[in-house]
N, C-alpha and C positions, 0 to 999 in steps of 0.2 A: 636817659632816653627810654630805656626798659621799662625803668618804674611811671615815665608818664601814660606808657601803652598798657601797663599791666593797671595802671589804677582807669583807664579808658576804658577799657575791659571790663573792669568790676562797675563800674558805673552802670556802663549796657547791659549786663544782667541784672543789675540792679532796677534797675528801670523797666523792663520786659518782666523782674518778677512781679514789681506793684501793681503794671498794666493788666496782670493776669490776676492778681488776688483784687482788684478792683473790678474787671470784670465778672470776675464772682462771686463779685458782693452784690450782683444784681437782684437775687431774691435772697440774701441773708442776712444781708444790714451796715452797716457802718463798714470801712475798710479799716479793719484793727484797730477800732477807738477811733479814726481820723475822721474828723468831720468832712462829707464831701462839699464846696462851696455852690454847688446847682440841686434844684431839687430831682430828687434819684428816689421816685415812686417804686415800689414791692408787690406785686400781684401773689394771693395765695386763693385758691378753689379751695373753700372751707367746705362742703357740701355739695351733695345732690340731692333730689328729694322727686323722687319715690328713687331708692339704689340699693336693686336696679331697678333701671324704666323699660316697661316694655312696647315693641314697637305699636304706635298710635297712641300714644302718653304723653301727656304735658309734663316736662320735667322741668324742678326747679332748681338754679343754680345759683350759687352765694360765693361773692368773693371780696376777700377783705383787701384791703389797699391801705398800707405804710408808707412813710413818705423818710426817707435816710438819709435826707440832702435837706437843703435849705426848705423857706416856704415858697409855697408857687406864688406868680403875681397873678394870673389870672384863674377864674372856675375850672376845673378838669371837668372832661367828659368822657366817659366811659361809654365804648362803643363794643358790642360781642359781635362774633366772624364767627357764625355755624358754616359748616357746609355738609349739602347733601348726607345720609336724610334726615339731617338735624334743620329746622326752620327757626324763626324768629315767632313768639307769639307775645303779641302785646309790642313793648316798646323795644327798640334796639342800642337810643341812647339812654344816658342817666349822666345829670348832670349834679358833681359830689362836693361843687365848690372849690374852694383852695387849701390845700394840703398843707398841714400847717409841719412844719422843719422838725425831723424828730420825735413822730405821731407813732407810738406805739402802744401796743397795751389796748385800755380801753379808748385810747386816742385815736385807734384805725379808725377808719369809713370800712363799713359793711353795705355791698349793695346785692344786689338778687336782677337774675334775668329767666323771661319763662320759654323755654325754646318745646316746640311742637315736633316730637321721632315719626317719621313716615312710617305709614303700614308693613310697609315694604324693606323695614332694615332688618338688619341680618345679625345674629347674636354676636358684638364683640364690642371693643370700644372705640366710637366714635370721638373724632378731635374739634374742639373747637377752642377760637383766638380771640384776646381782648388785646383790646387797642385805648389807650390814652392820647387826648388831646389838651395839652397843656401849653402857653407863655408860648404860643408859635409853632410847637413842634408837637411831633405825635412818637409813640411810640410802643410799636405793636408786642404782643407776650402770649406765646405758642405755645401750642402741644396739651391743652386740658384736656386730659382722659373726661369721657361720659361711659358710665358702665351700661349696656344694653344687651339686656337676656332675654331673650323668647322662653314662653310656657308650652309650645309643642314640642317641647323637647319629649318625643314619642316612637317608639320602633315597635313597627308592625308586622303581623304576619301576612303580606302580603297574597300569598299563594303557597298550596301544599301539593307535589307535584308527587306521585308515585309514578316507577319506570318497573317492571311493567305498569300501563294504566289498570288494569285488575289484575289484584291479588287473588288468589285461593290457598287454602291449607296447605302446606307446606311448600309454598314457593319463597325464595329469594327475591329481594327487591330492594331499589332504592328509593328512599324517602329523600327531598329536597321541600325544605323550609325555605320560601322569599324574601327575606327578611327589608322591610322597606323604611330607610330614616327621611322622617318627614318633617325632623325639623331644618334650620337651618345653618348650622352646624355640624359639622363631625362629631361620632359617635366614636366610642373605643370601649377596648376589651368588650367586646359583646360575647356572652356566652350564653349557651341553649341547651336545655336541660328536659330529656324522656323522664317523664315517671310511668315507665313501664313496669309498671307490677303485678301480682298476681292475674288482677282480676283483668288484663288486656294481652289479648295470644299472641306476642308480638316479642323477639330477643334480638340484640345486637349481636352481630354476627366479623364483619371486619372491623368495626369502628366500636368505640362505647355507648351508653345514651350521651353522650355530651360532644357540643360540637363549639367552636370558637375562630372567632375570626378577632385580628386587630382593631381594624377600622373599618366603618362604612361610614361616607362623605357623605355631603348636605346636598338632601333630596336624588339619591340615588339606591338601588337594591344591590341586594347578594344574595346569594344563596350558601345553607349550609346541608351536606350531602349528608345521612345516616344510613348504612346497611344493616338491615334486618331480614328479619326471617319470620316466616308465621308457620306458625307450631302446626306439626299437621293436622292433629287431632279440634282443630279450631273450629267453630260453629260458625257459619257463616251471617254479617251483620255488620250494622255499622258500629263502631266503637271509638270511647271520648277517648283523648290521651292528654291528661292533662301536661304544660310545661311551664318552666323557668326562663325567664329572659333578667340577665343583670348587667348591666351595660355603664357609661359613664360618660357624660359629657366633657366640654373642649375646658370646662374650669375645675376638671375632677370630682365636682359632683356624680354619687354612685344612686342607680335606679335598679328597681327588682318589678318586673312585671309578671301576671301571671294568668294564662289564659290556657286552653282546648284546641285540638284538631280534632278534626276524625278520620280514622281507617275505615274504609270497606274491606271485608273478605268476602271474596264473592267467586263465581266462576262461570262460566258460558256454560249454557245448558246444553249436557248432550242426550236428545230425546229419542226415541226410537219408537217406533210404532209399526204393529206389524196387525195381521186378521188373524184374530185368536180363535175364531168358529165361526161357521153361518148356515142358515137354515137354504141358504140359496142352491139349487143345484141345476144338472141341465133341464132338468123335469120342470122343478121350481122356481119360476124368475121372480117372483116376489119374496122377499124374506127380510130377517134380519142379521144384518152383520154386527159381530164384536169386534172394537178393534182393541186392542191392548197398549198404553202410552208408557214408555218405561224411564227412568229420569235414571241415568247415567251420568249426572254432573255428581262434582263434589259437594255442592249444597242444597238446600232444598227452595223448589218452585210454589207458588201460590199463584190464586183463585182463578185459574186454569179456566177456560173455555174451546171447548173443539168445536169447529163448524165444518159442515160438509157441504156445498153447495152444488145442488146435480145441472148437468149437463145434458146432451145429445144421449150419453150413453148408456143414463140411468136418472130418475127421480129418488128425490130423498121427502118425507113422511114432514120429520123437524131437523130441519137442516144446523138447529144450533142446538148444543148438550152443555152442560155445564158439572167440570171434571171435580175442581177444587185444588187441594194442595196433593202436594205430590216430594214425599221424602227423597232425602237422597240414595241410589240405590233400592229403588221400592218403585212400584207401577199402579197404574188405574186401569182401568177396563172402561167402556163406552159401546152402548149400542144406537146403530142407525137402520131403520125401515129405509128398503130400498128398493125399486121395482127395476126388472136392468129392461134398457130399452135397444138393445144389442146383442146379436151371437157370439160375439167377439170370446178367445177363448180368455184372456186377460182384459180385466177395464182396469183404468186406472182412476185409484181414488185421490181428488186433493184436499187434504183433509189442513184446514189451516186453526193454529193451535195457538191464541194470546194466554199469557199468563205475567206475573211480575214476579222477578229474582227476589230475594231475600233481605233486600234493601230496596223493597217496592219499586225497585225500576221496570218499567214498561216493555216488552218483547213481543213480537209480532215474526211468525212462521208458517210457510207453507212447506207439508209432509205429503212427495206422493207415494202415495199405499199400493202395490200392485195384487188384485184381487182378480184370483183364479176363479172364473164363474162353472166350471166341473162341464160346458157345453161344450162341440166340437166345431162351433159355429153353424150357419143357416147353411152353407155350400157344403159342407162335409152331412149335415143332418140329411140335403137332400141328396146325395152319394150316395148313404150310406141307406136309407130307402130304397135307391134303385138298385144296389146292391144285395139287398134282401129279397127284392123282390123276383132279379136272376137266379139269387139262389136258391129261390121255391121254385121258379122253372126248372131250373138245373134239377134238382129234388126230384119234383115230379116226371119231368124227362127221363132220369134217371132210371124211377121207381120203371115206370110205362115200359123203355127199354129192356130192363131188368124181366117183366113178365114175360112182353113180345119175347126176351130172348129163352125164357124157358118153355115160354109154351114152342115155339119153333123146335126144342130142343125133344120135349117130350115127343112130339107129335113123328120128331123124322125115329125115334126108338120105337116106339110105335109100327110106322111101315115097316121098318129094318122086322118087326119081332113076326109079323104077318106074313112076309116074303121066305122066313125061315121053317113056317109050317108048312 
């Protein structure tokens, strides 16, 4: 009784192993020499043609068909199953006849199907399925890789972002590179490369010139941060900084790109302007004022214009002068014809001053000037008139008194010396 269950046994795996090596004889051929007794057709994807294809390309695919089983009775027909964003272009079936029993070699059928990739696909490998219909039945054959690579495989420098937004000689700052992948695929090892050298006033200071990220996904940015420093002694200007981008797409294909940013070193102007001399006084209401523009920024100002436009208080001659540049630490002088049209002891001048920073950017200011006009105003001037003019009385009173009071004085010594003879 054992030995009928122990040979039961080896049957049943006997049998479950054939089932499985027959099974997988489905795309390699005969099952160990045994002829199968129905025909047992073989799909192989010999080709693609362009590979890879990229998306909006007509690609072409060839696949041979072996036949490991007997002959067929009736024509097969070869039917391909794209799907999305692989289409059918041209025909879907092909019909290849009957398979003749044990068709190898140059005895396959080779047939070809032309499938149309949408614009819109995305780099990787798309699947598609052929189907056989043969002697009543069909039977479908999965999973053919299509290789599909985009050419934008491209990393940009989207934006260059300085923290502070203006630098000047010797400040601190963080540089932020945008880095934008605009293909459709992930990017890896992205690395970004300063060639800070000599000729650009700019030193890494926490970090090195090189910055790295692992990934950046399809159709998304990063940024990568650098800390520098600008040299103090730097001139201010705009400056190229050439860099290294070396990157790698999702098939390990390696890319070097190599482009430019720029730095501004620059600074906010600190101008000063004060009344270096004027002919004007309380006597003289017509004259001219100097005023003096002093540039107290760290960089230097150009093609300067002052305008002075008068008011109630005063008239200006030519209300606009033209300064020019103006070093850093160093001054200009400007004169304006002015008549004052007030006693006021202070007018105020508004003296407004365009010029462009050092990277031609546009500025626009208004400076008021306080200009002491040397008068004590029209109420004090006329005070001070009647003032003068009490004190000639006074004066004269004075003197008048002063006589009366001597002659009184003589005249009573006088009696007094008469009354004594």
């Amino acid at each position: 009784m054992k030995k009928i269950v122990i040979l039961t046994i080896g049957l049943i795996f006997t049998l479950l192993f054939s089932l499985g090596v027959y099974a997988a004889s489905a795309r390699q051929g005969t099952v160990a020499g045994v002829n199968i007794p129905t025909p047992f057709p073989v799909v192989t994807l010999l080709n693609q043609e362009p590979n890879p294809a990229q998306p909006g390309e007509i690609v072409t695919l060839r696949f041979q068909i072996q036949n490991n089983g007997t002959e067929t009775k009736d024509n097969v027909v070869a039917e391909i199953l794209p799907e999305f964003p692989l289409t059918v272009y041209g025909d879907s079936n092909v019909t290849i006849g009957k398979l003749r029993a044990g068709a190898s070699g140059a005895e396959t059928v080779v047939i070809e199907f032309k499938l149309k990739i949408d614009e819109s696909a995305v780099e990787r490998d798309e699947i598609v399925h052929l189907r056989l219909k043969f002697d009543g039945q069909q039977r479908t054959y999965k999973d053919y890789p299509i290789n599909i690579r985009t050419t934008d495989v491209e990393l940009l420098v989207r934006d260059v972002i300085t923290e502070p937004k203006m630098v000047a000689p010797g400040d601190d700052f963080k540089l932020t590179l945008q880095l934008a992948n605009n293909a459709d695929s992930l990017l890896r090892n992205v690395n970004v490369k300063l060639n800070l050298s000599a000729s650009v006033p700019f030193v890494p200071t926490k970090t090195t010139a090189e910055g790295y990220l692992y990934q950046i996904n399809s159709n998304t940015q990063r940024g990568i941060v650098f800390d520098l420093t600008v040299l103090p002694d730097a001139t201010g200007g705009l400056y190229k900084i050439p860099i290294i981008i070396t990157y790698t797409d999702e098939s390990g294909t390696a890319f070097v790109k190599q482009d430019f940013i720029g730095l501004k070193v620059t600074s906010a102007a600190e101008l000063l302007v004060t009344v270096d001399q004027t002919t004007i006084s309380s006597d003289v209401r017509n004259g001219e004022v100097t005023l003096k523009i002093v540039n107290r920024g760290l960089t230097d100002i150009k093609l300067m214009s002052a305008i002075l436009e008068g008011n109630d208080d005063f008239s200006v001659a030519a209300p606009e002068i033209y300064v020019g540049n103006i070093d850093s630490d160093d001054f200009e002088t400007v004169d304006f014809d002015i008549a004052l049209q007030t006693y006021d002891t202070v007018v105020e001048l508004p003296v407004v001053l365009e010029y462009r920073d050092i990277t031609n950017k546009k500025f626009k200011e208004t400076v008021i000037v306080p200009f002491r006009t040397g008068s004590s105003g029209l109420f004090v001037t006329i005070l001070g008139s009647i003032f003068k003019f009490i004190f000639t009385i006074v004066v004269i009173a004075g003197i008048g008194y002063g006589g009366y009071w001597v002659y009184r004085r003589r005249k009573a010594r006088k009696k007094t010396s008469n009354y004594m003879k």
